[in-house]
C-alpha positions as CSV (number, residue, x, y, z in Angstrom):
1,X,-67.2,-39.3,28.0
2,X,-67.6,-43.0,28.1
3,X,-68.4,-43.6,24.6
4,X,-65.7,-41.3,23.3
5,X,-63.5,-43.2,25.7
6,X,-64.3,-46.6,24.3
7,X,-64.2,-45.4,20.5
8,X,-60.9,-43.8,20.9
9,X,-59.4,-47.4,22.2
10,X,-61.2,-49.3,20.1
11,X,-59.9,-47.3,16.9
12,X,-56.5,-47.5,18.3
13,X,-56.8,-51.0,18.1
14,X,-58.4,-51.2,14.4
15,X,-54.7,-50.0,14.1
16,X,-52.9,-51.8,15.1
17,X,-55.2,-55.1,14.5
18,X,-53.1,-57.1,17.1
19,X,-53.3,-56.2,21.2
20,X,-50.8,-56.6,24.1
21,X,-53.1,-56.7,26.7
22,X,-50.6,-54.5,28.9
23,X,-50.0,-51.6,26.8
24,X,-53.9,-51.4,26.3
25,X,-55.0,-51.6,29.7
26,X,-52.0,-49.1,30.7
27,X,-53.2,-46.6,27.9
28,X,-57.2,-47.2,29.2
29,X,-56.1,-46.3,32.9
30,X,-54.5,-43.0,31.4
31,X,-57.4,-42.0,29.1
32,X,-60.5,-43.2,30.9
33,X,-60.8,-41.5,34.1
34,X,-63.2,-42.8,36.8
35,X,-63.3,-46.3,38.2
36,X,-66.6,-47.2,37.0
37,X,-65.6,-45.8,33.6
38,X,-62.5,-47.6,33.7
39,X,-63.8,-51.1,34.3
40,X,-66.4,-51.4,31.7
41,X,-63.9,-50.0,29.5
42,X,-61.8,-52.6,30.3
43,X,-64.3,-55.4,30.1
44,X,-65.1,-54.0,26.2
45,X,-61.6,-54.1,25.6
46,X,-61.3,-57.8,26.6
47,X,-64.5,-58.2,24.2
48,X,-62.9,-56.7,21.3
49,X,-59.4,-58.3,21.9
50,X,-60.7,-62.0,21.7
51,X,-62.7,-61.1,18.4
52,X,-59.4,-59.3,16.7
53,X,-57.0,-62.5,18.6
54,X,-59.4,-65.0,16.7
55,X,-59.5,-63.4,13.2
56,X,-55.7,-63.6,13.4
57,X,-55.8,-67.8,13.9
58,X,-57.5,-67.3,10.5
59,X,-54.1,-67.0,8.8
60,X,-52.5,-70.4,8.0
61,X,-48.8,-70.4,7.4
62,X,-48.3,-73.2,4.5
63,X,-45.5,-74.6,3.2
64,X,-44.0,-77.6,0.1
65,X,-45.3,-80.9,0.9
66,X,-41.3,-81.5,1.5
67,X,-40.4,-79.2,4.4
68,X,-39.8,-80.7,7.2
69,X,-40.8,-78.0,9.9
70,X,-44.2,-78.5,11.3
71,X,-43.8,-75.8,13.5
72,X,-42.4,-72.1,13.8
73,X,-41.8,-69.6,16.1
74,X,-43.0,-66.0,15.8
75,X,-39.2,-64.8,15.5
76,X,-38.5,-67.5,13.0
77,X,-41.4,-66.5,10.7
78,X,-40.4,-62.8,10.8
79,X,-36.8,-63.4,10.0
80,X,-37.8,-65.3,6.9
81,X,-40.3,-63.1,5.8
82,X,-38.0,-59.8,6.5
83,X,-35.7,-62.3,4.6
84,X,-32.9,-62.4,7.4
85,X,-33.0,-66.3,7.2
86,X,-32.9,-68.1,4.2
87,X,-32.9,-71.7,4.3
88,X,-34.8,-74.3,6.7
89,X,-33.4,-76.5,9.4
90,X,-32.3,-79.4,6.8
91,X,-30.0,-76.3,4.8
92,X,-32.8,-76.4,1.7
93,X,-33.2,-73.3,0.8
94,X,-36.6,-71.0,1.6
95,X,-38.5,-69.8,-1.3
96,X,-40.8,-66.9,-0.1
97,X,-44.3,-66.0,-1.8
98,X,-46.3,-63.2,-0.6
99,X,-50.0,-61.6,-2.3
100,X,-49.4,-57.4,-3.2
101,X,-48.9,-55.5,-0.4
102,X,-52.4,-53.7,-1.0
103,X,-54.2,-56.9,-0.4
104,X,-56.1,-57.2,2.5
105,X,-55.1,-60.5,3.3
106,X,-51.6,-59.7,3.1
107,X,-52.0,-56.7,5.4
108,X,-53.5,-59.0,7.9
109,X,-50.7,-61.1,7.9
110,X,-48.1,-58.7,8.3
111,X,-49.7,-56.7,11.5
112,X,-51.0,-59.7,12.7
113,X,-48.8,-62.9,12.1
114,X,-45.3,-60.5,11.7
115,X,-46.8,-57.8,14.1
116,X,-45.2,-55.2,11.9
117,X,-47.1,-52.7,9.5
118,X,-46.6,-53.6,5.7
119,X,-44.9,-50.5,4.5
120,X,-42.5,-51.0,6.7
121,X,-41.9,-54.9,5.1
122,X,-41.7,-53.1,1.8
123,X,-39.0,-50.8,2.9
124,X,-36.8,-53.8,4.2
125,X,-37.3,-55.7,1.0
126,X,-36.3,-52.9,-0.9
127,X,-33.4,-51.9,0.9
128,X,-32.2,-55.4,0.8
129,X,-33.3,-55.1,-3.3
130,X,-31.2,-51.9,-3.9
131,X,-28.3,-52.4,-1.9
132,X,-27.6,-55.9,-3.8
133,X,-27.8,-57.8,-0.4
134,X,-30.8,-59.5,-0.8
135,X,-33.5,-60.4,-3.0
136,X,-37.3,-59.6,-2.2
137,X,-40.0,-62.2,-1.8
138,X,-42.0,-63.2,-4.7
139,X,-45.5,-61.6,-5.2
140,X,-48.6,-63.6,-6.8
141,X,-51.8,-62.2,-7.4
142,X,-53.9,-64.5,-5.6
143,X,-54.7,-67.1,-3.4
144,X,-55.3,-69.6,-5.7
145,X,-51.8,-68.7,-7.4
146,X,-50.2,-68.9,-3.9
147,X,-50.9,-72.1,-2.9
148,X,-50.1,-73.2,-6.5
149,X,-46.8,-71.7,-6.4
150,X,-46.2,-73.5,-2.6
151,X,-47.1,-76.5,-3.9
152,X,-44.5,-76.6,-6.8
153,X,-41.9,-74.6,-5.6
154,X,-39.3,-76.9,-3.0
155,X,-38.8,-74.9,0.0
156,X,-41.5,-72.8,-0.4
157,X,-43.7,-70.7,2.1
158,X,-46.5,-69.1,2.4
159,X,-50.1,-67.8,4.1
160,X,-54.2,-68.7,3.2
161,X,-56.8,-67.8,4.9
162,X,-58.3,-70.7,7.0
163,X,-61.4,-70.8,4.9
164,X,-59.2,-71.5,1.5
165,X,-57.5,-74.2,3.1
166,X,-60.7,-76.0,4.3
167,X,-62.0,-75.6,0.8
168,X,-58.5,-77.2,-0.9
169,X,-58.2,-80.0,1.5
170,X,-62.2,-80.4,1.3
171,X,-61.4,-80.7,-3.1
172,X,-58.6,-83.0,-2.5
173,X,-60.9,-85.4,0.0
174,X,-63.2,-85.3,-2.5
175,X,-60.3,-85.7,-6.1
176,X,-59.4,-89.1,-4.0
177,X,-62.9,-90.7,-3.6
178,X,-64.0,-90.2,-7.1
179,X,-60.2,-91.3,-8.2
180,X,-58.9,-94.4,-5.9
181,X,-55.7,-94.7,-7.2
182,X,-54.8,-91.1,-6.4
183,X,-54.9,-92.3,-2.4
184,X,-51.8,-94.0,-2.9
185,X,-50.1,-90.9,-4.2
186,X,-51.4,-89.2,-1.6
187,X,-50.1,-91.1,0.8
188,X,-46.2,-90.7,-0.4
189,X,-46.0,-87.6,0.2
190,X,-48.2,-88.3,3.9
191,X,-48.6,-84.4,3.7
192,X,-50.9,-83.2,1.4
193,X,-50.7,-80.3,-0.8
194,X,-49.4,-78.0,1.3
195,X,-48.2,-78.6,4.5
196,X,-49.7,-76.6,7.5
197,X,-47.2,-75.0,9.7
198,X,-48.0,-73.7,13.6
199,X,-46.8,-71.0,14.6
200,X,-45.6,-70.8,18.4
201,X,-44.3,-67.7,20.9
């Protein structure tokens, strides 16, 4: 009972890959019967819910060098990327890039970071596609193509994976000792490559 207990939570989080503590322990109180049962249950669920909470802060949202937001809230990130706000604080407008909606990275994003599933992101882009009200976000292939087109495009957003970002900003450290002069450059735009945004409630 126990171990079918825990398994059926524990896939119901897989899921849903992101876990309001609440529901969970309101939906383990139903389906776990027993007091014992119950707490280690709980206790597991905690366990699980820290690994799944850090994989998510493995998600940077990145942005042009030229934004001027250095911070976001949860709302704010899902009305740009559901493409219900269009243009930053300063009225520039947003450019929005996104990997295929098959990629796991992208589907990571969405349930984590948007905290909604991706098939339900496509069907809002294409609504807003075929009713002539709005225009979808712009797909790239990669990584590696993202942060290119984030870099070049003004106004631009998107998301890496924290290890991607470590390894760019480890290649530019790196461009700017062997090449001197490139410091200075680097230093007008104070920002980098990409510019890392946080994310707040």
């Amino acid at each position: 009972m126990l171990i079918f207990c825990l398994f059926e939570l524990l896939l119901s989080s897989y899921f849903y890959y992101y876990i309001d503590f609440k529901k969970f322990f309101t939906f383990a109180q139903f389906h776990c019967k027993g007091s014992l049962i119950k707490y280690y249950s709980l206790v597991l669920i905690l366990i699980f819910a820290g690994l799944v909470s850090s994989s998510a802060a493995a998600i940077e949202i990145v942005t042009h060098p030229q934004v001027t937001e250095i911070s976001l809230t949860k709302s704010q990130l899902r009305r740009i990327y559901t493409m219900r706000q269009l243009r930053w604080s300063d009225d520039s407008a947003i450019n929005v890039f996104v990997l295929p909606s098959q990629h796991e990275l992208h589907q990571r994003f969405a349930k984590e970071r948007l905290q909604i599933f991706p098939y339900q992101l496509n069907r809002i882009w294409h609504k807003l596609t075929y009713s002539g009200l709005g225009v979808a976000p712009t797909i790239v292939s990669s990584e590696k193509e993202l942060i290119q087109a984030v870099t070049k495009t003004p106004g631009a957003i998107g998301y890496i994976n924290d290890e991607t970002l470590k390894k760019i900003e480890q290649n530019e450290r790196i461009k700017r000792i062997e090449n001197p002069s490139m410091e200075a450059s680097h230093q007008t735009r104070s920002k980098g490559v990409v510019n890392v945004v946080k994310i707040k409630d």
